[in-house]
PLY file of the C-alpha trace (Angstrom):
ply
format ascii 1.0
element vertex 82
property float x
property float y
property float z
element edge 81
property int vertex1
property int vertex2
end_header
36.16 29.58 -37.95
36.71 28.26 -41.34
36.22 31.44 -43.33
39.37 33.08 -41.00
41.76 30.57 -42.24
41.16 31.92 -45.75
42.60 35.31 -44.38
45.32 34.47 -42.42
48.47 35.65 -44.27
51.00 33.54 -41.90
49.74 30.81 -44.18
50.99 29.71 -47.55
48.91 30.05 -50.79
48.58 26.26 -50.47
47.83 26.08 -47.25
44.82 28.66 -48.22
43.62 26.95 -51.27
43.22 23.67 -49.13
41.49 25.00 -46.53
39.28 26.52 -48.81
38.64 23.23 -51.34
37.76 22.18 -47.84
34.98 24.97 -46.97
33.18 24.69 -50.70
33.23 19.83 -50.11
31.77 21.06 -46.81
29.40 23.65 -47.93
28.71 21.44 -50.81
27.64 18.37 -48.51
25.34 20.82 -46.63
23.29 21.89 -50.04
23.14 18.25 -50.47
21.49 17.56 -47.21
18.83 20.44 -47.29
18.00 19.62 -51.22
18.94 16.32 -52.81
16.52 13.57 -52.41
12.80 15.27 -51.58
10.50 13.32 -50.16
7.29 13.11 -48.48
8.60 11.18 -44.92
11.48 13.65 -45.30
10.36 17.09 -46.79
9.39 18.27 -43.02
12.39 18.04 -41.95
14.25 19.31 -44.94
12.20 22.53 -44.89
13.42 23.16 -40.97
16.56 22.44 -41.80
16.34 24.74 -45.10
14.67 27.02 -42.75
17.78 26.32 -39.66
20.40 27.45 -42.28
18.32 30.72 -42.99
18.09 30.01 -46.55
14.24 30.96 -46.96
12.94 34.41 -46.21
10.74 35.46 -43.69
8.03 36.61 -46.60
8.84 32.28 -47.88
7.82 31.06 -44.36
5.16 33.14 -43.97
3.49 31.88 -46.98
3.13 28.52 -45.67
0.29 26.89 -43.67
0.04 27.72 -39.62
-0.08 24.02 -39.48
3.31 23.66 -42.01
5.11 26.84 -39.85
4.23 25.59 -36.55
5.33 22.00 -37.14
8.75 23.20 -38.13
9.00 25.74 -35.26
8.77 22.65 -33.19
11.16 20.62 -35.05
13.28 23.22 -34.49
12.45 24.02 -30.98
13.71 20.14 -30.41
16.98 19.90 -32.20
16.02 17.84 -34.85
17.02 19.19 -38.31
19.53 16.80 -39.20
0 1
1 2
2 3
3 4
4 5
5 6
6 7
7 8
8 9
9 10
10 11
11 12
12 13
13 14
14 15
15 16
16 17
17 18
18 19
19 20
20 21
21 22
22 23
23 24
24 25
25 26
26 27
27 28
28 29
29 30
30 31
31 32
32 33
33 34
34 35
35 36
36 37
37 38
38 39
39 40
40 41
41 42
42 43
43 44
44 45
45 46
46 47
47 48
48 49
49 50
50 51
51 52
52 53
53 54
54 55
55 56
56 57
57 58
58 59
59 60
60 61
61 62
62 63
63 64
64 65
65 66
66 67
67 68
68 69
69 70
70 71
71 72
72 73
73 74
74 75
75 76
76 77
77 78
78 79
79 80
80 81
């Protein structure tokens, strides 16, 4: 696990600060994914991705159509977030 490399003090300060610079260009190309570029043909997808990650409440999902909620319960269901 990334986050456990942060920890470990058998590593140098260096060796820490890399891995980390490493977990926020990683982190930061996952935001990018989930919200840079909305579109229409993508948007479904986005949202079960957004929803994948856990990034939107329960009380969020529940606001949206059955329709909206059960197409991205199957997206889900078949791998297909990314």
């Amino acid at each position: 696990m990334q986050n456990a490399k942060l920890t470990q003090h058998d590593k140098s300060g260096h060796e820490r600060y890399v891995a980390l610079c490493r977990l926020v260009e990683k982190r930061d190309e996952l935001l990018a994914t989930l919200f840079d570029h909305p579109r229409r043909s993508t948007a479904l997808f986005q949202l079960a991705h957004i929803h994948a990650e856990r990034l939107l409440t329960d009380e969020e999902f529940a606001s949206f159509s059955d329709e909206l909620r059960a197409s991205v319960q199957l997206i889900l269901s078949l791998g297909s977030t990314s």
